[in-house]
C-alpha positions as CSV (number, residue, x, y, z in Angstrom):
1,X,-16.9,-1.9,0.0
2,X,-14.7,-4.9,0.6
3,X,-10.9,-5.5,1.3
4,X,-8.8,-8.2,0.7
5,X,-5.0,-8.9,1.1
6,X,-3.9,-10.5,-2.3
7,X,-0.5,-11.5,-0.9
8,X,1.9,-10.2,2.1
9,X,5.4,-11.3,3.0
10,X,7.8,-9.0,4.2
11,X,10.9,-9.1,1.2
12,X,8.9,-10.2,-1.5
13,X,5.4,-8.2,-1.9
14,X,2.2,-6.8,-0.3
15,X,-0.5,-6.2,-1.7
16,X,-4.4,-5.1,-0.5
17,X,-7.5,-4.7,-1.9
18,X,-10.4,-2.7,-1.7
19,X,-13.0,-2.9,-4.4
20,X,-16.3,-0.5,-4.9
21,X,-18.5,-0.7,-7.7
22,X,-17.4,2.3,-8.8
23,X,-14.0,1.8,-8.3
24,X,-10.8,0.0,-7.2
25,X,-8.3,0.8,-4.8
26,X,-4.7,-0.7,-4.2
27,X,-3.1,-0.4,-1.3
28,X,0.6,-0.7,-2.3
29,X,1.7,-3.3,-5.4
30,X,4.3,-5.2,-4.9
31,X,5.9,-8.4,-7.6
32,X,3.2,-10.4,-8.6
33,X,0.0,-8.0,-8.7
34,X,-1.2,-9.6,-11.8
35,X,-0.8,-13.4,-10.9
36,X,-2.7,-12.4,-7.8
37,X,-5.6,-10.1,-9.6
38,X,-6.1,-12.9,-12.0
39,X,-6.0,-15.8,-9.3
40,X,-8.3,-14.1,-6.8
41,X,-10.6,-11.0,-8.7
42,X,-12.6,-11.3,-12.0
43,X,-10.6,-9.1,-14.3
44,X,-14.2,-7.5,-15.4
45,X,-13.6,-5.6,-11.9
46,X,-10.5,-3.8,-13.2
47,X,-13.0,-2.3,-15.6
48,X,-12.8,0.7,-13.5
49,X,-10.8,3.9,-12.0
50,X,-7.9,2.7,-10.2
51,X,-6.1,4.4,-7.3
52,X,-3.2,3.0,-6.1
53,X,-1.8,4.2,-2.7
54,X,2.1,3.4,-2.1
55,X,3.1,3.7,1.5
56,X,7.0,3.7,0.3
57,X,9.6,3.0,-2.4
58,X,10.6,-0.4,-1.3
59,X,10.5,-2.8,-4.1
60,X,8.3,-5.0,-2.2
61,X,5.5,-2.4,-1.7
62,X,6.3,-1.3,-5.3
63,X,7.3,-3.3,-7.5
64,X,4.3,-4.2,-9.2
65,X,3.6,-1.1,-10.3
66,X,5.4,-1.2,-14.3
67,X,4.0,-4.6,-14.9
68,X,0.3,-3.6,-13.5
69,X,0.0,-0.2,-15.9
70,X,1.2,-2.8,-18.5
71,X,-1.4,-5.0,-17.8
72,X,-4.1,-2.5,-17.7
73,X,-2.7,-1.1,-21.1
74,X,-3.6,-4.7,-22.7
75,X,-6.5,-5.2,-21.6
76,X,-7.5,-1.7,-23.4
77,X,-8.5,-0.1,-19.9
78,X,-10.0,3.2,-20.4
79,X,-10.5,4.5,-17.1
80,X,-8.3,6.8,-14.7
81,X,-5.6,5.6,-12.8
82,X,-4.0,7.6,-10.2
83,X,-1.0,6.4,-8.0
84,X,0.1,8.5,-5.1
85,X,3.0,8.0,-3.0
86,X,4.9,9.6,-0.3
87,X,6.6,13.3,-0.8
88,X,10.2,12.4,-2.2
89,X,9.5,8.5,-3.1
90,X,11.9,8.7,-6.0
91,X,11.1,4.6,-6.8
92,X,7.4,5.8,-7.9
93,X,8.3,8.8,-10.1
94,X,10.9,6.9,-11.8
95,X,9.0,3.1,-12.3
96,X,6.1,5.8,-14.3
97,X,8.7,8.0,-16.3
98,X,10.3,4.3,-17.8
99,X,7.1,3.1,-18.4
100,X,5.9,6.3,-20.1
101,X,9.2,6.6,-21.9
102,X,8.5,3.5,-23.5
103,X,5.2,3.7,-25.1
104,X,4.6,4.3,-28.6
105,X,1.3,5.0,-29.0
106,X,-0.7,7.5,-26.3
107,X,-2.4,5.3,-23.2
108,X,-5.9,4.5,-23.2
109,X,-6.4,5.6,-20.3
110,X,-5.6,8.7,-18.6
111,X,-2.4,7.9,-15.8
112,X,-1.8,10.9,-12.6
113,X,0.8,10.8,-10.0
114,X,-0.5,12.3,-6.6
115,X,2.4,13.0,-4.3
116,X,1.2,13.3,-0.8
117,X,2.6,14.5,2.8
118,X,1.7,13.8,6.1
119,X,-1.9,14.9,7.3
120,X,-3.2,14.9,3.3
121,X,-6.6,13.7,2.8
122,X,-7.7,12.4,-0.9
123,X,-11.4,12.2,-1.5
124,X,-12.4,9.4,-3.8
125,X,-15.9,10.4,-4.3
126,X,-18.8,11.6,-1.8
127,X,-18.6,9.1,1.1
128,X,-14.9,7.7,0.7
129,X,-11.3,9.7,2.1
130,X,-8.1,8.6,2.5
131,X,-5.9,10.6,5.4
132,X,-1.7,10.2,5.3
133,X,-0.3,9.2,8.2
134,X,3.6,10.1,8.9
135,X,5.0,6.4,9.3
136,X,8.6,5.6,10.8
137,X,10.7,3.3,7.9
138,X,13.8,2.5,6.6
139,X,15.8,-0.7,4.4
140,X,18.1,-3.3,5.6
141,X,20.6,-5.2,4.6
142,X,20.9,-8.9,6.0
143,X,24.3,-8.7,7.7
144,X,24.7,-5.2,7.3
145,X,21.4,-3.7,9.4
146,X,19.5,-0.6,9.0
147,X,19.6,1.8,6.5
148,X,19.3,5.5,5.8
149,X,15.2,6.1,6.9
150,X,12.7,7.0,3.9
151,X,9.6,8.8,3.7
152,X,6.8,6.2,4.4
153,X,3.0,6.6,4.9
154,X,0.2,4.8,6.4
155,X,-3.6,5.2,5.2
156,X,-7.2,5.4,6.5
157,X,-9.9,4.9,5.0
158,X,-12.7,6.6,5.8
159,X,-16.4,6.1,4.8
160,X,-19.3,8.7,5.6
161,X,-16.2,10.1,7.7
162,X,-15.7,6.7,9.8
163,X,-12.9,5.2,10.0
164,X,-13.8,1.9,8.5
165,X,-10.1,0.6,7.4
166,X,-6.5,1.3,8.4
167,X,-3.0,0.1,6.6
168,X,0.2,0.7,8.4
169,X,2.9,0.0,5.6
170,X,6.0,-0.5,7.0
171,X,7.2,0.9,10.5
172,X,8.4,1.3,13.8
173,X,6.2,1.8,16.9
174,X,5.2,5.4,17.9
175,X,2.6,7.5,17.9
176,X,1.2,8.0,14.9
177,X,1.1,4.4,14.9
178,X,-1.6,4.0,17.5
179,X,-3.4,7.5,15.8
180,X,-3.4,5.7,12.6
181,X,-5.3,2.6,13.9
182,X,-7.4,3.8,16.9
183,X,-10.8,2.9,16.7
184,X,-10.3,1.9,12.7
185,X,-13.0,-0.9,12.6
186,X,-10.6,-3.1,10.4
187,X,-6.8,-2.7,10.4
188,X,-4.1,-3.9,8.5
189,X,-0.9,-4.2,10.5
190,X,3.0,-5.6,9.8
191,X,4.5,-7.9,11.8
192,X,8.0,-8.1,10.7
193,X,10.3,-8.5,13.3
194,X,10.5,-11.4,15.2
195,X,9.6,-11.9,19.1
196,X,12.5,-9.9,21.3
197,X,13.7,-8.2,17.7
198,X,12.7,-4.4,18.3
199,X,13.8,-2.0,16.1
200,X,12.7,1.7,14.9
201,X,11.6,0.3,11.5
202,X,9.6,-2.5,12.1
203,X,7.1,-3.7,14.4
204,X,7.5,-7.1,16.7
205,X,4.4,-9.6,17.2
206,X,3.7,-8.1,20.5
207,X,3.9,-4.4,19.2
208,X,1.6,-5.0,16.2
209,X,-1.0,-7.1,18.4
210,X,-0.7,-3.5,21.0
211,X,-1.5,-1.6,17.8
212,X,-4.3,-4.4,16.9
213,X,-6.1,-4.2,20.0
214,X,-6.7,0.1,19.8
215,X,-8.9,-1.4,16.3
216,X,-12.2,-3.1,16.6
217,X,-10.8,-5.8,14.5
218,X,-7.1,-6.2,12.9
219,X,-5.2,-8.8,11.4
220,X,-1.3,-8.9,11.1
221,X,0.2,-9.3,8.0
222,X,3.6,-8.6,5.8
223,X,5.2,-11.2,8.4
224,X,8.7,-12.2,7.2
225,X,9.7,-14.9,4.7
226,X,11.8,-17.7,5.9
227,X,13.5,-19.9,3.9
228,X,13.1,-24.0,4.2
């Protein structure tokens, strides 16, 4: 198995992947899944079941999602695709009801939404598992600040019951945090906030390279845009 972030900056999309020959896996989907599938993976790879893991509704993590089924529909894809999500994402449940609610013909391929809680554990096949981890979220509004907090996940990957990758979405620093990546042999962590700019919902530089160092390896990544 290999993993690869297709694109990550915090207010505009996120996207990771992990490909197996005998299937692929998304870790969220934000704008611009295509461009980035078609830029950076042979398109004969999507020729495959797909599972797509959402850590939260944010459109950034998300909103990919519509135009991705879309695509897969055109290219005449006829293998599963499961997207799971959060309990009580409502983004996800309603980006596949529109979809669905506009075909007119059945899809060719068969499409399952997985909703999934805290301490869940999805196995992909013999040797791969994916284990929920409760993650601390929630929007904000330039000017305005923080928001209302959302449900929110973070995933491991395990393989042969190792933990070989770890994704921590979107969040603040606590424990589950450092559960999530301990002794992940590659993890995936955001870096949103800015040096001195601690909040609940995001993690600073210095929190995310803390969370890095409990991994064998990690990289930091969904750092914010800034404007030029």
């Amino acid at each position: 198995m290999k993993h690869q972030v297709l694109y990550s900056v915090a207010g505009i999309a996120t996207q990771i992947l992990v490909t197996h020959e005998n299937f692929l896996l998304l870790l969220d989907i934000g704008d611009g899944i295509i461009r980035d599938i078609v830029e950076k993976v042979k398109t004969f790879l999507l020729n495959r079941p797909v599972h797509i893991f959402i850590t939260h509704g944010h459109y950034d993590h998300c909103g990919g999602l519509y135009s991705f089924l879309g695509f897969l529909r055109m290219l005449n894809h006829d293998h599963p695709v499961h997207v799971y999500s959060p309990k009580g994402t409502g983004e996800v449940k309603l980006i596949l009801n529109s979809f669905l609610s506009i075909q007119k013909s059945p899809l060719s391929y068969p499409l399952e939404e997985i909703i999934l809680s805290e301490g869940d554990k999805t196995r992909i096949n013999a040797s791969v598992e994916i284990e929920c981890y409760q993650m601390q979220h929630q929007g904000s509004i330039v000017g305005v600040g923080g928001l209302s907090p959302i449900p929110a996940l973070g995933y491991a990957i395990y393989i042969n019951e190792e933990k070989w990758l770890a994704y921590t979405g979107d969040t603040g620093y606590n424990r589950n945090t450092e559960l999530l990546v301990d002794n992940a042999t590659f993890a995936y962590i955001e870096a949103t906030n800015k040096a001195g700019e601690s909040n609940s919902y995001h993690l600073t530089p210095d929190e995310a390279h803390k969370l890095g160092r409990l991994a064998k390896n990690y990289r930091l990544i969904h750092k914010r845009y800034e404007s030029r």
